[in-house]
MIKE-227821 format. One record per residue (C-alpha): residue in one letter; y, x, z. Coordinates in pm, whole numbers, plus 50000, padded with zeros to 5 digits. Example, Ala and Ser with C-alpha at 12.3 -4.5 7.8 and 13.67 -1.06 7.14 Angstrom:
// MIKE-227821
A495505123050780
S498945136750714
END
This chain:
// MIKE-227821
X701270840795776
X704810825595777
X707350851795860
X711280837595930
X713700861295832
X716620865196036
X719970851495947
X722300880996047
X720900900895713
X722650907995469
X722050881895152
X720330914294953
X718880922095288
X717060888295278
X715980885194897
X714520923294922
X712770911795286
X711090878295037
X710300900694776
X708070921594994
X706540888695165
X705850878894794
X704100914894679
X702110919695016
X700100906395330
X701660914895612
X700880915195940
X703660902796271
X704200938096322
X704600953395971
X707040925395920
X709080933696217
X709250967696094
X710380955995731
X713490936095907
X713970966196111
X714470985695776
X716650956595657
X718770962795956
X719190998395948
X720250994395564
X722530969295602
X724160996495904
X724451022495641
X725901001795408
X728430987895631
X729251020895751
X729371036195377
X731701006295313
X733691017395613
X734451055095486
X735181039095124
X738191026195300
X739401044195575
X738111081495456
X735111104695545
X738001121495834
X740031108696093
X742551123296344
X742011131496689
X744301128596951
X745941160096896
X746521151996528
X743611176596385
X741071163096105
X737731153196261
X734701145096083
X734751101496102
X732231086796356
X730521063496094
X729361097595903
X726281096096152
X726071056496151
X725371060095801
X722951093195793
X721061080296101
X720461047595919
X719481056895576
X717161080895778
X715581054695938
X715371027795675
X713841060795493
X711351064295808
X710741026695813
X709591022895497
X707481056495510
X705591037095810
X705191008895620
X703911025495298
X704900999895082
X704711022894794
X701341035094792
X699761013394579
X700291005194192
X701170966494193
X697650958893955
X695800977494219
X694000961094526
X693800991094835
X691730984695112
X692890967195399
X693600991995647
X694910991896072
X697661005795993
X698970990295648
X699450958495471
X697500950495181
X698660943994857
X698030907794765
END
């Protein structure tokens, strides 16, 4: 099956998202969870790159240190690029290894 990946990846986003097209058969909605994970890591990094810059605090209005908003961006989406790939189960076969096919998972090619 032909899968088009999306153009507002990330360029590491979009080699990792080939790699996996290369190493396994995946089905429309496996692969639409794989460029969900892409998104959600791309989030976290932006958000990681964010606090690099501007600091893991920021002020409130009154001028008291306050824990900076993209702290949750980036938990929430390393949690769910963690989920994502969990669902996916891309890891749960050695690459020399042929699993069954299953509902619920992709075979390895």
């Amino acid at each position: 099956m032909k899968h088009i990946i999306p153009t507002h990846l990330s360029p590491p986003s979009r080699r990792w998202i080939k790699q996996i097209i290369g190493d396994f058969d995946l089905e429309s909605f496996h692969f639409r969870l794989l460029v969900k994970a892409a998104e959600a890591w791309d989030r976290s990094e932006q958000a990681r790159e964010l606090l690099a810059n501007e600091g893991i605090t920021t002020l409130d209005r009154y001028g008291v240190a306050k824990t900076h908003p993209a702290i949750a961006i980036e938990r929430d989406s390393r949690l769910a690029f963690a989920r994502l790939l969990r669902e996916l189960a891309l890891d749960a076969a050695a690459p020399d290894s042929r699993p069954p096919r299953t509902a619920d998972y992709g075979s390895r090619r």
